[in-house]
C-alpha positions in Angstrom: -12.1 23.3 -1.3 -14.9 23.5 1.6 -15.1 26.2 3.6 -13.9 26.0 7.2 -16.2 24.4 9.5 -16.7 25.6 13.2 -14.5 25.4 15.8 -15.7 22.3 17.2 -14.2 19.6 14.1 -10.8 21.9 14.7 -11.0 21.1 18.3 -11.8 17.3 18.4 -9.3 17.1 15.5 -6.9 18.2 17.8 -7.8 16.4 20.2 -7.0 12.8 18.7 -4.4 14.0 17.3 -3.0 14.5 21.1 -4.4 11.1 22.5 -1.6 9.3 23.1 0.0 11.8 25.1 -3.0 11.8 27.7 -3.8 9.5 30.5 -6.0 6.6 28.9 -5.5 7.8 25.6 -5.3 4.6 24.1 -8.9 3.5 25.4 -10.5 7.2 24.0 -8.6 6.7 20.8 -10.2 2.8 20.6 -13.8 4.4 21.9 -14.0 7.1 19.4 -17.0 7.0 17.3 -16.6 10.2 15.3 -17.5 9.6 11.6 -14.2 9.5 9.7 -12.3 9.1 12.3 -11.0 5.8 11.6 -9.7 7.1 8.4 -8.0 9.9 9.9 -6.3 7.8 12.6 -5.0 5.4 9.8 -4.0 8.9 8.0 -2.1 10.3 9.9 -0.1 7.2 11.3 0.8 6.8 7.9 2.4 10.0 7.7 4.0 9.5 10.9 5.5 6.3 10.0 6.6 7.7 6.6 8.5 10.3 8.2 10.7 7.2 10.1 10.9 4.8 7.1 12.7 8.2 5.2 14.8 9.4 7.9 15.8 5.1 7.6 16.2 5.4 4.1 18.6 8.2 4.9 21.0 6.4 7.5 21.2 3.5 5.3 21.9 5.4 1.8 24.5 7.2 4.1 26.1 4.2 5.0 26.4 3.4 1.2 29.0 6.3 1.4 30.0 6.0 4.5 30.0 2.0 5.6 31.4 3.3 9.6 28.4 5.3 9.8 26.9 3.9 13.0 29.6 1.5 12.8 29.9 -0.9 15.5 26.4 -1.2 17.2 24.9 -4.1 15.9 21.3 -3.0 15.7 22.5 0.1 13.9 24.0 -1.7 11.2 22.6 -2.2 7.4 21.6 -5.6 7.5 19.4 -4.8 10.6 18.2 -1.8 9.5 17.3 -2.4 6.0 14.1 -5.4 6.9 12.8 -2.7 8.9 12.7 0.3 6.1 11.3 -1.8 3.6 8.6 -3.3 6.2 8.0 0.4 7.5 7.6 1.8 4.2 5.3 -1.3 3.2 3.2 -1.9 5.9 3.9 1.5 7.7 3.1 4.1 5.1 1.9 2.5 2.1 -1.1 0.7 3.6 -1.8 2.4 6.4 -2.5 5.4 4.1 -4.2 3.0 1.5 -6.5 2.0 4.2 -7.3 5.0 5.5 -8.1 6.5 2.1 -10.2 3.5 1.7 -12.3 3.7 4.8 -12.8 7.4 4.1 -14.0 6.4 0.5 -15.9 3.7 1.7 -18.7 5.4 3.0 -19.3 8.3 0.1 -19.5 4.8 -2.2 -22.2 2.9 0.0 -23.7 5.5 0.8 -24.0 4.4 5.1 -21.8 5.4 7.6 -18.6 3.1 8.4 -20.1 -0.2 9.8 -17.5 0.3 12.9 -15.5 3.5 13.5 -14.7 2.0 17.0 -13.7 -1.2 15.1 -11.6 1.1 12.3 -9.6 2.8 15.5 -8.9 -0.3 17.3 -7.6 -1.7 14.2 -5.6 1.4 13.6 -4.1 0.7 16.8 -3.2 -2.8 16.4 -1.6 -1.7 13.4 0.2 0.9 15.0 1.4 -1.7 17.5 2.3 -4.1 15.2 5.3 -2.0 13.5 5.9 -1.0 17.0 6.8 -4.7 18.0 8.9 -4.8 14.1 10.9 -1.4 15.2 11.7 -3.7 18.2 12.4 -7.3 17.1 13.4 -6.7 13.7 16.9 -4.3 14.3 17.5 -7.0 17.3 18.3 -9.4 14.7 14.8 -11.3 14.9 13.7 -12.1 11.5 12.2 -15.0 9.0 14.6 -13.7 6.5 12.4 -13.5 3.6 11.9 -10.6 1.3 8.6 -8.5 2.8 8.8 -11.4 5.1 10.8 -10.6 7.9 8.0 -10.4 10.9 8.5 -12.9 13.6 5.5 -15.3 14.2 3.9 -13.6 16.8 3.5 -10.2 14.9 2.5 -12.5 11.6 -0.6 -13.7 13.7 -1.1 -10.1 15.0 -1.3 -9.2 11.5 -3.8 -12.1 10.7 -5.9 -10.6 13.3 -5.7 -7.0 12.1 -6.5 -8.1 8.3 -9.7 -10.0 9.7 -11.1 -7.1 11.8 -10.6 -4.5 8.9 -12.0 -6.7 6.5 -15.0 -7.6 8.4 -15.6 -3.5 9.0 -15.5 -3.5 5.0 -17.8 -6.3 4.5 -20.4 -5.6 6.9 -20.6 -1.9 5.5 -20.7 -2.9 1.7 -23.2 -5.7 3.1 -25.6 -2.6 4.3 -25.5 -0.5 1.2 -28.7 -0.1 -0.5 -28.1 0.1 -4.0 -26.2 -3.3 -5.2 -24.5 -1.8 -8.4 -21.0 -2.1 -7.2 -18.7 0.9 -8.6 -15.4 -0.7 -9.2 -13.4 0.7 -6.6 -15.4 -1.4 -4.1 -14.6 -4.1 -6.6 -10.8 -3.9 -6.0 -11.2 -2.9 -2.4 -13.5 -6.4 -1.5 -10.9 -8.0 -3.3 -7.5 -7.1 -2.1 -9.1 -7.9 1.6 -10.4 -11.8 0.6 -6.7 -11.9 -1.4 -4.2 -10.1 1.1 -4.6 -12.6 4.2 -4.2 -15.9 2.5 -1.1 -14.0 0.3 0.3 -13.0 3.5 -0.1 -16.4 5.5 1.2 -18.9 2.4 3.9 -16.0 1.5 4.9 -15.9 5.4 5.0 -19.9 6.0 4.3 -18.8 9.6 1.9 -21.9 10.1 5.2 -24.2 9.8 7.5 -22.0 11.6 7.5 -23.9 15.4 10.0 -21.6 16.7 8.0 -18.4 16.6 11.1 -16.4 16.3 12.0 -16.8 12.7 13.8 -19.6 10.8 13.2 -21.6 7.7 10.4 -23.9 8.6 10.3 -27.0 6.8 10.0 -25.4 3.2 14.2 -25.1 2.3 16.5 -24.3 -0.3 15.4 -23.8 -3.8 11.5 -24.2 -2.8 11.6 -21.9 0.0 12.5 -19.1 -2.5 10.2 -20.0 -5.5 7.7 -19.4 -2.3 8.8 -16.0 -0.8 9.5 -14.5 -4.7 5.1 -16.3 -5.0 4.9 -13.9 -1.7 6.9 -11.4 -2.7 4.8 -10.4 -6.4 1.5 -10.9 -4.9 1.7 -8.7 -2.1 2.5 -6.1 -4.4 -0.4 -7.0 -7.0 -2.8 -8.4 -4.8 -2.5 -5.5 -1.9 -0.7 -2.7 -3.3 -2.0 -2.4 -6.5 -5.7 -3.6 -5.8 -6.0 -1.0 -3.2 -4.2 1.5 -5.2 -6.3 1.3 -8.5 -9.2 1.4 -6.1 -8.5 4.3 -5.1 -7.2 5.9 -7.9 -10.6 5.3 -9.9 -12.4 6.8 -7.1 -10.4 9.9 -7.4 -9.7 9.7 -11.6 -13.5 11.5 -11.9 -12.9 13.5 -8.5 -9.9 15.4 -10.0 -10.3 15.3 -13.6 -13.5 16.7 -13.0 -14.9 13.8 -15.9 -17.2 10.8 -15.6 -15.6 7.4 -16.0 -15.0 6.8 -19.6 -16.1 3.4 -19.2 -16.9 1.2 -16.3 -17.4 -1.9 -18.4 -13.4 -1.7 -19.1 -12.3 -1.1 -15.3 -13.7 -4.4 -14.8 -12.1 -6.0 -17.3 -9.0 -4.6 -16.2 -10.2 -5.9 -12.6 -10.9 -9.4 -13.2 -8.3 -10.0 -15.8 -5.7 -8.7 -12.9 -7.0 -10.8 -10.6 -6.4 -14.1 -13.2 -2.8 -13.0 -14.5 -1.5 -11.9 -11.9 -0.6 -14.6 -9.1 1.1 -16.9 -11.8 4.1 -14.4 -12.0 6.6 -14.8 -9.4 8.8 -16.8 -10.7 10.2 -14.1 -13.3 11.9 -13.0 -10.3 13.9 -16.3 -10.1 14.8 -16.8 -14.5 17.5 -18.4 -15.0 17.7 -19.5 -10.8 17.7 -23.8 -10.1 13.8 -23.3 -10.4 11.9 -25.4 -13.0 11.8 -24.0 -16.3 8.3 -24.8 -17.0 7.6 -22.4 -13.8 9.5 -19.8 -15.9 7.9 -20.2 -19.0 4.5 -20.1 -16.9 5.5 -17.1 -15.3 6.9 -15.1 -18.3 3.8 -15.6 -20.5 1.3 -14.4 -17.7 4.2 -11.7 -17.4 3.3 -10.7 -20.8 -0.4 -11.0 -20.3 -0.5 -8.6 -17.6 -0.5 -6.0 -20.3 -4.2 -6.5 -20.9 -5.6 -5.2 -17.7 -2.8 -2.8 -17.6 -3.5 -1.3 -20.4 -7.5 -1.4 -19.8 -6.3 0.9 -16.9 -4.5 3.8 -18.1 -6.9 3.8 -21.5 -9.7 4.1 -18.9 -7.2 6.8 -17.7 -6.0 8.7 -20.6 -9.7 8.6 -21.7 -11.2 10.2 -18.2 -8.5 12.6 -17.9 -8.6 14.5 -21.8 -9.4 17.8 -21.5 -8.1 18.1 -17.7 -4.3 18.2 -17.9 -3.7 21.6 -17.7 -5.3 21.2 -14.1 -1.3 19.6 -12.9 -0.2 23.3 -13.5 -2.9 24.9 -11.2 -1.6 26.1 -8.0 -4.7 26.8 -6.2 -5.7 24.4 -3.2 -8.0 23.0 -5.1 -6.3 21.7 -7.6 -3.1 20.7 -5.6 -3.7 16.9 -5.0 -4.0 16.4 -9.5 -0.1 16.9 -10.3 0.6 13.9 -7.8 -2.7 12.1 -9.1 -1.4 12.5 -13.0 2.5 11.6 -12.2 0.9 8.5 -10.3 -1.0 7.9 -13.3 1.7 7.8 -15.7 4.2 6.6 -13.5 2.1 3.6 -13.5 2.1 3.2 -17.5 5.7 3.4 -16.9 6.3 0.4 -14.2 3.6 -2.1 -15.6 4.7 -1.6 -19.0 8.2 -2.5 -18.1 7.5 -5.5 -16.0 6.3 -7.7 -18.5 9.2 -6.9 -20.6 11.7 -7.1 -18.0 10.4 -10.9 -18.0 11.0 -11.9 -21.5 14.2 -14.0 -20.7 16.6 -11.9 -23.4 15.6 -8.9 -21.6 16.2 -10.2 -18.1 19.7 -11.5 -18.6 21.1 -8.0 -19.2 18.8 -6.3 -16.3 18.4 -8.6 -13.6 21.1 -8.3 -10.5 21.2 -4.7 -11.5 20.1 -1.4 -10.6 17.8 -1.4 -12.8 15.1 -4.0 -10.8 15.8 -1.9 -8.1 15.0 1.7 -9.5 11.4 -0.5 -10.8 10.1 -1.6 -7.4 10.9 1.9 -6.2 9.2 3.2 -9.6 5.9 1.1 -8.2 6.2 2.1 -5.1 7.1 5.5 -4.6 6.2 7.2 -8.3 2.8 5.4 -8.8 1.1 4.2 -4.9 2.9 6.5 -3.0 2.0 9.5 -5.5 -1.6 8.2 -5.6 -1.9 8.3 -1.4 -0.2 11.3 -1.8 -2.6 13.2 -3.7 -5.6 11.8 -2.0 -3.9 13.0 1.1 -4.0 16.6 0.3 -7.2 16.0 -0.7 -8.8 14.2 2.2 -7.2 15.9 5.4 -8.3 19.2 5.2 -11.6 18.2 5.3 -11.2 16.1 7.9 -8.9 18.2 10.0 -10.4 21.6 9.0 -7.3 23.0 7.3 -5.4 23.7 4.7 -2.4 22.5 2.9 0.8 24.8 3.1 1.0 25.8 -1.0 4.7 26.9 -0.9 5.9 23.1 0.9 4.0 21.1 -1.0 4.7 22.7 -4.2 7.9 22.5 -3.0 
């Protein structure tokens, strides 16, 4: 770990940590030019926000228990509370951090500074207002209704506009970099920025919704739902796991202390992603009123989804031999590599099973069961939330001048 700089990082660290508590906070938060600071805004309003999704998560597995928990108030209750875990923990934790992680790797892979940190913060903060507006309209019973979907039209164009300003940041800095030889983290960062806004405005039908405040638009019924399950897949492969297997390949050499095995293969596995995996949605909906040539469509890109898989975790197996004993080190420095390798196989785990769970005898004995359930939180929670995790305790000491408290996080 690097040794602790003077007191003047620990004191501007503090500093915008406390902005929002000052008078005209908001406008010094959007004016700060610090290098990194972007990333350490996005950062640490991850963490926030993941601290509310889980004390969500823990009212509504109480309620499981205990239905009259909270009984009686209507924006207290499960079905309002639920859309705004799942967006929280989505679009809250998970890609806040993943953003942040990526604008702090962004630089130390270009080799310039951040084309924008001003332009990183202000986006920060739109972000931050966003799920502020969701906390808002989403337990008083304003929703879309769609799976990942649930924003009201107003905060889907807020979005829109948040995607665009971060992705012009990222462009405009990858545009200045001096050496053109793209590693592949930049590959799958450049990517999940030109794939996320058009997943999010065809998944979100928000150009046909004339209401603004939710509703079906003119897409209904059986098409509506072929549509949000379309949505539903892609934001996961095309955001979640684009930005996650950026950064875990940044990291993979990082903690393993290896080079790349081979870069030639993360491509493959980057390109062959981005091919197989929009046709898939419909395994979500076998056996539903959907077309079966849909199905069959869906179910044999299903299965080819194990190529760029498993051109990822050979790539990883291969850059990590020789480095495993590093999960049982308990010094600071090696802290972040037993979330790193659990992310690591927790992904083998979860894209392994999802083109099996497609094959149609498989999914008439698993689907409307726990079982889909425990594999979206296996994606979510073992393998992207591990990965942020670990380049967490990685990145904010050195951007806060700290250290990580061994005993908790071991803990």
């Amino acid at each position: 770990m690097e040794a602790k700089r003077p007191g003047r990082w620990q004191g501007r660290s503090r500093q915008n940590m406390g902005l929002l508590s000052l008078p005209g906070g908001l406008c010094r938060w959007n004016n700060n030019d610090e290098e990194n600071s972007a990333a350490r805004s996005f950062i640490l309003s991850s963490v926030l926000w993941l601290a509310f999704v889980v004390s969500l998560a823990l009212i509504l597995a109480t309620k499981f228990v205990w239905p009259d928990f909270l009984g009686g108030t209507a924006w207290l209750s499960f079905g309002r509370l639920r859309p705004l875990h799942v967006n929280g923990a989505l679009f809250g934790w998970l890609s806040m951090s993943s953003t942040g992680i990526m604008l702090y790797i962004l630089p130390r892979l270009t080799g310039v500074r951040l084309y924008s940190e001003r332009l990183g913060n202000l986006t920060c903060l739109l972000w931050n207002l966003l799920l502020i507006g969701a906390s808002i309209t989403l337990p008083l019973g304003y929703t879309q209704g769609r799976e990942y979907a649930e924003f009201i039209l107003p905060l889907d164009y807020l979005f829109m506009s948040i995607l665009a300003l971060l992705g012009y940041n990222v462009f405009k800095t990858v545009a200045r970099m001096k050496d053109k030889a793209m590693y592949v983290s930049l590959w799958y960062f450049l990517g999940s920025l030109v794939w996320m806004p058009f997943t999010y405005m065809v998944g979100n039908n928000f150009l046909m919704d004339t209401t603004g405040l939710g509703g079906r638009g003119p897409v209904p019924g059986v098409n509506d739902a072929m549509l949000n399950w379309w949505y539903g897949h892609n934001i996961i492969g095309m955001w979640f796991s684009t930005t996650g297997l950026g950064i875990f390949y940044y990291f993979l050499p990082v903690f393993t202390k290896n080079p790349l095995y081979s870069h030639r293969l993360s491509l493959i596995g980057f390109w062959t992603l981005a091919f197989f995996y929009v046709w898939n949605g419909q395994h979500h909906l076998i056996y539903g009123p959907g077309p079966d040539w849909l199905e069959d469509v869906a179910i044999t890109f299903s299965v080819l989804m194990l190529i760029p898989v498993f051109a990822v975790v050979y790539n990883f197996f291969k850059t990590a031999q020789g480095s495993w004993h590093l999960m049982f080190d308990n010094s600071h420095e090696h802290l972040p590599v037993r979330f790193f390798m659990v992310g690591g196989l927790a992904y083998f785990l979860t894209c392994t099973q999802g083109p099996f769970q497609a094959l149609k005898a498989v999914n008439s004995n698993l689907h409307l069961s726990y079982w889909v359930v425990a594999h979206a939180h296996l994606a979510f929670l073992a393998t992207f939330s591990f990965i942020s995790m670990a380049s967490i305790y990685y990145i904010l000491p050195r951007l806060l001048n700290t250290s990580i408290n061994l005993r908790l996080a071991h803990w």
